[in-house]
VEXROVEX-820366 format. One line per field, with one value per residue: residue in three letters; y, x, z of N, C-alpha, C in turn. Coordinates in nm, 3 decimals, padded with zeros to 5 digits. Atoms other than C-alpha are relative to their C-alpha. Layout:
BEGIN
aa c(ala	...);
nnorth c(Y	...);
neast c(X	...);
nup c(Z	...);
canorth c(Y	...);
caeast c(X	...);
caup c(Z	...);
cnorth c(Y	...);
ceast c(X	...);
cup c(Z	...);
# end
This chain:
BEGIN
aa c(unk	unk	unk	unk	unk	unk	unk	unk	unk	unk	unk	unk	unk	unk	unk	unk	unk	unk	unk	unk	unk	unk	unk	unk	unk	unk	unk	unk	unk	unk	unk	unk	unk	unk	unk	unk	unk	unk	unk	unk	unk	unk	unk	unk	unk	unk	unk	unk	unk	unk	unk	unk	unk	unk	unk	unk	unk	unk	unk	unk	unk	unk	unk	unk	unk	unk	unk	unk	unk	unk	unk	unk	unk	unk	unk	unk	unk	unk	unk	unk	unk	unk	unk	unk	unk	unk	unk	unk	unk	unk	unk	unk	unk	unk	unk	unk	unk	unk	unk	unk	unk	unk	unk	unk	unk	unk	unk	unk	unk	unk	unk	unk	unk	unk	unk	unk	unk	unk	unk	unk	unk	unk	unk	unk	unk	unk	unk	unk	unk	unk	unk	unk	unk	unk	unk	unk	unk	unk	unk	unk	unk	unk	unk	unk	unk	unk	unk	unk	unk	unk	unk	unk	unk	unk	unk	unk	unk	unk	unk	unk	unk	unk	unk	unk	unk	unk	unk	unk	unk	unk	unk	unk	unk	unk	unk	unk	unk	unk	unk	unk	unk	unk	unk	unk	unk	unk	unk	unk	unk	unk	unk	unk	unk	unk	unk	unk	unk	unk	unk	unk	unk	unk	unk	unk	unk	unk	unk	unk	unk	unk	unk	unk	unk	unk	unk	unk	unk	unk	unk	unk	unk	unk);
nnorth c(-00.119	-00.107	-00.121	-00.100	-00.118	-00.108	-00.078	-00.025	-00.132	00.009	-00.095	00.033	00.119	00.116	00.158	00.061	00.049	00.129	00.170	00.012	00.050	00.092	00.021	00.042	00.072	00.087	00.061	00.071	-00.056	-00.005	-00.162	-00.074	-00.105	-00.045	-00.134	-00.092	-00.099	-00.107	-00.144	-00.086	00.045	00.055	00.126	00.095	00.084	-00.001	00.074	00.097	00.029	00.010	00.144	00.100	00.012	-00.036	-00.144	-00.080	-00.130	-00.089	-00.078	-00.083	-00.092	-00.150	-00.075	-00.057	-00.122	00.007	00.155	00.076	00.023	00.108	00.122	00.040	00.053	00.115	00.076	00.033	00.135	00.076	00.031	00.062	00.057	00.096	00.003	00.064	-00.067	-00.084	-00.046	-00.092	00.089	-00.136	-00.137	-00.146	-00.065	00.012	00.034	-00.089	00.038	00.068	00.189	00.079	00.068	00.097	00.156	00.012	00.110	00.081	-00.100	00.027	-00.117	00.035	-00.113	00.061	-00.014	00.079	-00.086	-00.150	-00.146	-00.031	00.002	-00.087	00.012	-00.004	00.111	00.030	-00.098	-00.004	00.115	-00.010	-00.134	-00.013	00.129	00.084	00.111	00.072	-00.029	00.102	-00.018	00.021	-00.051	-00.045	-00.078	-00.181	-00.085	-00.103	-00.093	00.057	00.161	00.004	00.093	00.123	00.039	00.169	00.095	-00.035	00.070	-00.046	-00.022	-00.102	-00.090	00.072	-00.159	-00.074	-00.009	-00.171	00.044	00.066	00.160	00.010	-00.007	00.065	00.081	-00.020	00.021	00.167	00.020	-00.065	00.123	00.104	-00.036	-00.076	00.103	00.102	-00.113	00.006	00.110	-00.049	-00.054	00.081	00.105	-00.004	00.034	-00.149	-00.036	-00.144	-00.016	-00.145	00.016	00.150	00.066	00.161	00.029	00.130	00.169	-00.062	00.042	-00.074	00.102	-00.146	-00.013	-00.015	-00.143	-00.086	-00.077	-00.099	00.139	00.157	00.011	00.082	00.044	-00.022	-00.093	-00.054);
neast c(00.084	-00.073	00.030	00.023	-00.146	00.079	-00.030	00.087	-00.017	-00.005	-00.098	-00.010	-00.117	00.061	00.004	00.056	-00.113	-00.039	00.147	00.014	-00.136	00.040	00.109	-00.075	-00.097	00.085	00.064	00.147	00.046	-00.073	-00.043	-00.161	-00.089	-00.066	-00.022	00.020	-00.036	00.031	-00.009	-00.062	-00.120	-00.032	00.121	-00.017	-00.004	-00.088	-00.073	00.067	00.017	-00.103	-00.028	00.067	-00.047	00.105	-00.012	00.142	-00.061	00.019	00.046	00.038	00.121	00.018	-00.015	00.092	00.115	00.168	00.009	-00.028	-00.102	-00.083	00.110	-00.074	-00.147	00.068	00.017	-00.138	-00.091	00.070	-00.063	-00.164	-00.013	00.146	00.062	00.152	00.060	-00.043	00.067	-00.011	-00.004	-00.057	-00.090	00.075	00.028	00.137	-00.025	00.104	00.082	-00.075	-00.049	00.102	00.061	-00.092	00.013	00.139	00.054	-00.080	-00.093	00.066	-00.016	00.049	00.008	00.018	00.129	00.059	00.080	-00.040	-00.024	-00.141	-00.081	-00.089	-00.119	00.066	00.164	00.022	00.099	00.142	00.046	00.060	00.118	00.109	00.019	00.058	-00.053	-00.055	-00.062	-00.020	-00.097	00.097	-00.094	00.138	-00.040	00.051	00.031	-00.029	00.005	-00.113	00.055	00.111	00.052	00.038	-00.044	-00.033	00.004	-00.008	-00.027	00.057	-00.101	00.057	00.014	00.027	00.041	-00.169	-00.027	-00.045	-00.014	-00.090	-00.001	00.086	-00.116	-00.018	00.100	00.035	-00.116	-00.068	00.083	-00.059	-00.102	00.113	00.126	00.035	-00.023	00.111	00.051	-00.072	00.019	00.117	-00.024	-00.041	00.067	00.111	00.117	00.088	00.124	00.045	00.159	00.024	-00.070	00.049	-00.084	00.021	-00.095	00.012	00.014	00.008	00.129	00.027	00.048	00.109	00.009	-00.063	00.041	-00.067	00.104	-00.101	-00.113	00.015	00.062	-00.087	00.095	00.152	00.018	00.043);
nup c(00.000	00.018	-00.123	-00.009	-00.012	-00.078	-00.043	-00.099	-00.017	-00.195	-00.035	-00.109	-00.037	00.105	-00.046	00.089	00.107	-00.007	00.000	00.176	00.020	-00.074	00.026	00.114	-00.038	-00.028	00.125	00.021	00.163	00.109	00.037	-00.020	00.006	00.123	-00.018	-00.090	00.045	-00.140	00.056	-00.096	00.012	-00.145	00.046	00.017	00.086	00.084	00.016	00.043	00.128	00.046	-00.134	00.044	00.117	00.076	00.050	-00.059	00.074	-00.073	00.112	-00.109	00.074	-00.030	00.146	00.107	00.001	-00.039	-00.071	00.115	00.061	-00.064	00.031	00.114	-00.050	-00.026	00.056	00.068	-00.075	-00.049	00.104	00.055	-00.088	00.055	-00.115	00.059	-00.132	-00.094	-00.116	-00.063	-00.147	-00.050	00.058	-00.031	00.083	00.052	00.120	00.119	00.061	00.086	-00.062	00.002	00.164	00.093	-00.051	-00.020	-00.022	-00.043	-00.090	-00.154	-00.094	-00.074	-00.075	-00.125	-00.073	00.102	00.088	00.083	-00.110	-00.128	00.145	00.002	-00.099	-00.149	00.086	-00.185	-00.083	00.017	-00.039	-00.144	-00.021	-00.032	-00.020	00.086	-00.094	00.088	00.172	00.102	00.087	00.114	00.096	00.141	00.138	-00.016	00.106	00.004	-00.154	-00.103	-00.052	00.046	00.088	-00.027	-00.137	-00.014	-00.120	-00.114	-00.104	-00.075	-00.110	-00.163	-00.074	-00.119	-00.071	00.013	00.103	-00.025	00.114	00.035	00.027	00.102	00.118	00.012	00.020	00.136	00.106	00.026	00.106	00.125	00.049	00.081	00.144	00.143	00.091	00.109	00.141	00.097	00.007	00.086	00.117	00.107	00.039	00.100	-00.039	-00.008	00.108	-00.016	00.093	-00.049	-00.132	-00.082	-00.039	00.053	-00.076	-00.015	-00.048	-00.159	-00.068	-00.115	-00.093	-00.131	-00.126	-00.017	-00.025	-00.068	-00.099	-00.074	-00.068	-00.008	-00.052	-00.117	-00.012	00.086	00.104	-00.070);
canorth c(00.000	00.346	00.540	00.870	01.174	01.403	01.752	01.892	02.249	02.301	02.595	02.466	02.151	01.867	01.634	01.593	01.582	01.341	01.066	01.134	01.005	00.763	00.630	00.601	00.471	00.181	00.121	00.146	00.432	00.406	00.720	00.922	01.218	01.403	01.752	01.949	02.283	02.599	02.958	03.028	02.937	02.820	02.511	02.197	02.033	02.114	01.913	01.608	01.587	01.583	01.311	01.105	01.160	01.336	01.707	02.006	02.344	02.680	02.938	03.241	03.482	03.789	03.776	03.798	04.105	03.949	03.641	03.533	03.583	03.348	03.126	03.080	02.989	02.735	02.580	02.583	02.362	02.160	02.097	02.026	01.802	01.615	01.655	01.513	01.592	01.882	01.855	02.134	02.023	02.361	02.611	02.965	03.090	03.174	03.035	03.220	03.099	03.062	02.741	02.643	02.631	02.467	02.159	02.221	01.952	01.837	02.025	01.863	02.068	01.930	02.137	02.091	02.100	01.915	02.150	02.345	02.490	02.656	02.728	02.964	03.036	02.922	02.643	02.482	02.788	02.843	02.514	02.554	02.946	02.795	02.500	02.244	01.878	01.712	01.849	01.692	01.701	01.714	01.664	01.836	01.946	02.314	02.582	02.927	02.988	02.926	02.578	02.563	02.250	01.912	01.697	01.343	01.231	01.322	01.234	01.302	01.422	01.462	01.747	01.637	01.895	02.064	02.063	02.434	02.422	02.266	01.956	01.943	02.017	01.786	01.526	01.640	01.647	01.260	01.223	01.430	01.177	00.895	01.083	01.261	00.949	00.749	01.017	01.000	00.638	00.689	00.891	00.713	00.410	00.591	00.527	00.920	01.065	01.455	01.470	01.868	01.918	01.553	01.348	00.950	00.710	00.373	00.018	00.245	00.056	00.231	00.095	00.273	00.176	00.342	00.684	00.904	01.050	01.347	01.287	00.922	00.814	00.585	00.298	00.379	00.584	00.904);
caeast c(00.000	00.126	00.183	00.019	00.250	00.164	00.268	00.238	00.261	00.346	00.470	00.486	00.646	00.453	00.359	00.068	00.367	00.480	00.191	00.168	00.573	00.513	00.205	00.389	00.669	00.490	00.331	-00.058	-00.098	-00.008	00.151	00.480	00.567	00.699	00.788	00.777	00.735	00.755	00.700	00.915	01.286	01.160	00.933	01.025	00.866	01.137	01.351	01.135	01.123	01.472	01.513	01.286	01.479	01.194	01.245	01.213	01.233	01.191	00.965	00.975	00.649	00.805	00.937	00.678	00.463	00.153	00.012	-00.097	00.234	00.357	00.070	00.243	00.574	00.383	00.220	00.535	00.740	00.454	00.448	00.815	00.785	00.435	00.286	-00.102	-00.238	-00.203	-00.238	-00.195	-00.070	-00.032	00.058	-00.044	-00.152	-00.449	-00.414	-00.556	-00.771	-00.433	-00.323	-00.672	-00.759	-00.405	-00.521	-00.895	-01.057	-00.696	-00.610	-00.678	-00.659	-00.713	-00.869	-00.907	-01.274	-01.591	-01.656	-01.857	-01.853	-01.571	-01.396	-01.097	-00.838	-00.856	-01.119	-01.039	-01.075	-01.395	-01.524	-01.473	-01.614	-01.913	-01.938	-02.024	-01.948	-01.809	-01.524	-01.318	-01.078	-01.228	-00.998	-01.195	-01.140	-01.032	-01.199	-01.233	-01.397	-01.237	-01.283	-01.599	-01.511	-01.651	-01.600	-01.411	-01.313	-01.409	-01.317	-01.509	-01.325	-01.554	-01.507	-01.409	-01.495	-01.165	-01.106	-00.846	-00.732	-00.404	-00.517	-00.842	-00.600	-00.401	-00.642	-00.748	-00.420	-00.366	-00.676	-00.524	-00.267	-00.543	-00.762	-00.545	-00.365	-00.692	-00.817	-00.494	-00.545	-00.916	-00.800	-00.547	-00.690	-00.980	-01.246	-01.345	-01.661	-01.711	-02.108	-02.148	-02.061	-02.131	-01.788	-01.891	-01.674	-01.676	-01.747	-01.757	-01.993	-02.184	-02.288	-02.623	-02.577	-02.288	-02.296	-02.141	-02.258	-02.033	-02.007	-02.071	-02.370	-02.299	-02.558	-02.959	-03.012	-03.210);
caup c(00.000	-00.100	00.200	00.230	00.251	00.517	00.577	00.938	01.037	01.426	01.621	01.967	02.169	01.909	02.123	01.877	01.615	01.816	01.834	01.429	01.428	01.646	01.493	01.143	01.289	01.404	01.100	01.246	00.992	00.655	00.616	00.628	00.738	00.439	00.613	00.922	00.873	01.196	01.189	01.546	01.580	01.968	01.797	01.948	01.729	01.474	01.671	01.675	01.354	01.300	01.606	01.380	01.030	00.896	00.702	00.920	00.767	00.963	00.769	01.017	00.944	00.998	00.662	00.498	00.382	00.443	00.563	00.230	00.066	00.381	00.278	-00.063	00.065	00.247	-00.028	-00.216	00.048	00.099	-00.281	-00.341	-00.047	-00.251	00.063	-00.021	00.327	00.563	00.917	01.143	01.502	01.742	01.456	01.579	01.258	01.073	00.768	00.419	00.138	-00.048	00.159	00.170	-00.215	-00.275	-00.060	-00.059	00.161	00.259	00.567	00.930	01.262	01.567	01.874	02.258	02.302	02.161	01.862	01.717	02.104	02.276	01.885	01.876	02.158	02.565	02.418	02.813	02.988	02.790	02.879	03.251	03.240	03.116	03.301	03.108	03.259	02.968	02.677	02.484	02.174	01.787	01.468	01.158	00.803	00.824	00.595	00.588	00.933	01.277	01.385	01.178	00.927	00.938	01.231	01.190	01.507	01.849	02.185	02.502	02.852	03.188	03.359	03.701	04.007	04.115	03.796	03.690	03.334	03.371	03.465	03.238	02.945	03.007	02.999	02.694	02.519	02.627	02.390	02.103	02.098	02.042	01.806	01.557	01.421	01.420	01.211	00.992	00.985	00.822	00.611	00.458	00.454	00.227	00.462	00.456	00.231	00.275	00.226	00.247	00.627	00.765	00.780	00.626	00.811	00.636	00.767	01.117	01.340	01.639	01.984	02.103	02.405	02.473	02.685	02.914	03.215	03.413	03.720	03.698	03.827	04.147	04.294	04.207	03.925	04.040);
cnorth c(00.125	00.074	00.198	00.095	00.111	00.131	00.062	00.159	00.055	00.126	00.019	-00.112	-00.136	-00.118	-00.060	-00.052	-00.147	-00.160	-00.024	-00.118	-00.119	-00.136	-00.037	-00.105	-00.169	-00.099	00.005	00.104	-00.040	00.104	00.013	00.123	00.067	00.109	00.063	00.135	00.104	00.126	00.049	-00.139	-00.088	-00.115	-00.109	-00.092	-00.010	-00.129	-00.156	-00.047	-00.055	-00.133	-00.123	-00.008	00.060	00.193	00.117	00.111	00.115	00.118	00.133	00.097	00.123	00.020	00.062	00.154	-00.021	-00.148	-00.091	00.025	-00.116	-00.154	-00.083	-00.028	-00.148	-00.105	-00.057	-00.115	-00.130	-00.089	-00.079	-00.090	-00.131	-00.041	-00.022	00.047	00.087	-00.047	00.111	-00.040	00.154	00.087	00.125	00.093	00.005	-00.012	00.101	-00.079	-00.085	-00.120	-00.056	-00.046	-00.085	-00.144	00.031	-00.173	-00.107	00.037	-00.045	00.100	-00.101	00.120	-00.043	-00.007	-00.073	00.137	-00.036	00.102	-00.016	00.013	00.135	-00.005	-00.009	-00.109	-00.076	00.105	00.052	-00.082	00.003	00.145	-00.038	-00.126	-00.126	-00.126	-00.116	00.075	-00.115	00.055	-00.002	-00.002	00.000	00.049	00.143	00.053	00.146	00.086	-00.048	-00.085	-00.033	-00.133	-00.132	-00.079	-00.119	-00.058	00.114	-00.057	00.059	-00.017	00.052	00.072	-00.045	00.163	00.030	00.020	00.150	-00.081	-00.051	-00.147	-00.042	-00.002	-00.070	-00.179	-00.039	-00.012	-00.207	-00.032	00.023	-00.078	-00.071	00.039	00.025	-00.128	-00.118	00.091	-00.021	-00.138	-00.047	00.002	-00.032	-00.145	00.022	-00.062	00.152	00.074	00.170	-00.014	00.163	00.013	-00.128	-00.056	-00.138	-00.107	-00.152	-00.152	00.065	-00.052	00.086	-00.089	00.114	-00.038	00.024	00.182	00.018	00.052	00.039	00.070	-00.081	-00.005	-00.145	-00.094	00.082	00.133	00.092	-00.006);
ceast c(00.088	-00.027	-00.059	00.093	-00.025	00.138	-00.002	00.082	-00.027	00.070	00.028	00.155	-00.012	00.000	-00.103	00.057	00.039	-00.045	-00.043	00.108	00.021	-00.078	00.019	00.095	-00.042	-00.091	-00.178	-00.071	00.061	00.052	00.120	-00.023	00.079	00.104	-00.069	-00.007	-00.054	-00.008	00.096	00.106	-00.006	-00.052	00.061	00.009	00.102	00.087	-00.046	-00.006	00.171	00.102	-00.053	00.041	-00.118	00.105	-00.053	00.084	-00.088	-00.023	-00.049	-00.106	00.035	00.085	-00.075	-00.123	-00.117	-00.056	-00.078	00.132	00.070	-00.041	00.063	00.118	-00.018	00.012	00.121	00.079	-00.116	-00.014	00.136	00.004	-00.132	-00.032	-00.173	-00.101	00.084	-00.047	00.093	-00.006	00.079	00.025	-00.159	00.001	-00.107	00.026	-00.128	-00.063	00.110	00.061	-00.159	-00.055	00.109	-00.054	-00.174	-00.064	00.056	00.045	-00.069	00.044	-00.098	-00.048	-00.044	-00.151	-00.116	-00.091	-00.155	00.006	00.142	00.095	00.156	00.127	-00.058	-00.129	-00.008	-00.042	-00.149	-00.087	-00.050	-00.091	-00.152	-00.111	-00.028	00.114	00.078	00.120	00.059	00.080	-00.119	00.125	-00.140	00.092	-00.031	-00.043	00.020	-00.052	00.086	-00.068	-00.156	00.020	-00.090	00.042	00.074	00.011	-00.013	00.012	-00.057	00.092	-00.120	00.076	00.004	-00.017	00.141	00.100	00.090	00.016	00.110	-00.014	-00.141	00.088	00.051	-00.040	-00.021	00.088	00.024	-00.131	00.010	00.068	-00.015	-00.004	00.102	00.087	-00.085	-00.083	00.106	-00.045	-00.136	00.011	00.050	-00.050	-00.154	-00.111	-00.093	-00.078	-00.001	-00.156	-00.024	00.109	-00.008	00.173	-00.090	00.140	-00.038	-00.002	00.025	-00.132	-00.049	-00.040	-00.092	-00.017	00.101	-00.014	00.110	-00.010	00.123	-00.119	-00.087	-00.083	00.061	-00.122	-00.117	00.028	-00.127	-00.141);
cup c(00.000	00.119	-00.032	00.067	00.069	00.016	00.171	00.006	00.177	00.032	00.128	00.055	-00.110	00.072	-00.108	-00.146	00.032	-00.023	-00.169	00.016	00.017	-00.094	-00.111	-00.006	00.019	-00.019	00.050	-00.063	-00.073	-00.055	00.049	00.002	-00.087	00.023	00.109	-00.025	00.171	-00.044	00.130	00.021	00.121	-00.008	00.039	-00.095	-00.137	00.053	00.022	-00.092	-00.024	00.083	-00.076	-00.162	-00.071	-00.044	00.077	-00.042	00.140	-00.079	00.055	-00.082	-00.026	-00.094	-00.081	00.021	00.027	00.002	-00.134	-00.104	00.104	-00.051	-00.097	00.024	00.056	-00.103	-00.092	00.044	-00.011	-00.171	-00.047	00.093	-00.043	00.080	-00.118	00.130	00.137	00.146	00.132	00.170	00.107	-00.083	00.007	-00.111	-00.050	-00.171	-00.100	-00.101	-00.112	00.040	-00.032	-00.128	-00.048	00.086	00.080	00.073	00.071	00.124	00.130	00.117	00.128	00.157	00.095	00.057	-00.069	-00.092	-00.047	00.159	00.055	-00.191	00.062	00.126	00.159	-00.021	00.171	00.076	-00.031	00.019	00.157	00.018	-00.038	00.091	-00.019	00.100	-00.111	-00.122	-00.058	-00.109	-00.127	-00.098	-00.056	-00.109	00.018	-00.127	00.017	00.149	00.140	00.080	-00.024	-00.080	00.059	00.057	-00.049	00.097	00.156	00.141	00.154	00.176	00.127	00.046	00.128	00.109	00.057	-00.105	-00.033	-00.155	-00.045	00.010	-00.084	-00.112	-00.025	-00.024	-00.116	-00.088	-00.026	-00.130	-00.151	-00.079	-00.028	-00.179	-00.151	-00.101	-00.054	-00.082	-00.122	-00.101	-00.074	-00.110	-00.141	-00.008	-00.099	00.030	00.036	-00.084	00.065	-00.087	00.071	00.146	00.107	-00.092	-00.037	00.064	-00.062	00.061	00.218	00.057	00.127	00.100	00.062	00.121	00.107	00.100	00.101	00.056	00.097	00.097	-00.025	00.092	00.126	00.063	-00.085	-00.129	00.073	-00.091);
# end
């Protein structure tokens, strides 16, 4: 089977880089790593990449005149690199229309909360501000709004009570590290349908009698 050729775009530590690497490594995706790419010289994940023999380039922003001319620099590496799928693991950018039309449809993004609520930045601290007893992680196909695409995989995180947002977070990250390679893993295996905004998940079985109750109910049911 031809491995799928992934791009990733990180500007943090990459632990979610990491569980990709990993996860390749390992063989239980079919995919490679093609190219790392950072916008800040302080990116771990650069050196992850380079711990794992993979390509990591450093594409600082503050060259560029404008965040779609960075965009195009982007697609360029990502190109010469015949990157096929994007995914976006920590990078603090807002990507433009010109990354998004060169890999229309191709571009994952994973985010700490169960979208479409809690979207944008602080997605934990917005979680606990509004109390809600359950979040959770989501990878989705990005588009043009912020954390608006179509959902593929989600992962659900009670809310425990003493809960602050370092240790909720963290919680949530160990989930990240699940989800976004069985999302990769989907993907390339060509079990993914885009119907409008609904996500198709082939030969994916469900269990309705599966649920989730925060806190955990304990003897009688009330």
């Amino acid at each position: 089977m031809t491995k799928l050729r992934l791009g990733v775009l990180a500007s943090g530590t990459g632990s979610n880089l990491q569980s990709i690497l990993d996860a390749c490594a390992q063989g239980r995706i079919p995919a490679q790593v093609a190219v790392v790419i950072s916008n800040l010289t302080s990116a771990k994940a650069l050196d992850r990449a380079r711990e794992a023999g993979v390509r990591a380039i450093l594409l600082p922003h503050q060259l560029s005149p404008s965040r779609e001319a960075y965009d195009e620099q982007l697609v360029s590496v990502l190109r010469e690199h015949e990157v096929e799928l994007v995914c976006l693991a920590g990078f603090m950018r807002l990507i433009t229309p010109v990354l998004l039309r060169a890999f229309e449809n191709r571009i994952l993004n994973i985010h700490p909360a169960l979208l479409p609520s809690f979207p944008g930045l602080h997605a934990v601290r917005q979680a606990l501000k509004a109390g809600v007893k359950i979040s959770g992680c989501t990878v989705h196909v990005v588009d043009e709004g912020t954390d608006t695409g179509p959902i593929l995989v989600q992962a659900a995180v009670p809310v425990l009570e003493g809960d602050d947002e370092e240790s909720l977070a963290a919680r949530i990250l160990a989930q990240e590290h699940r989800c976004y390679p069985w999302a990769l893993r989907l993907w390339a295996e060509g079990r993914v349908a885009l119907e409008g905004r609904r996500v198709r998940i082939a030969t994916a079985r469900g269990d309705p009698t599966r649920q989730i109750l925060s806190p955990a109910l304990q003897g009688e049911q009330p």
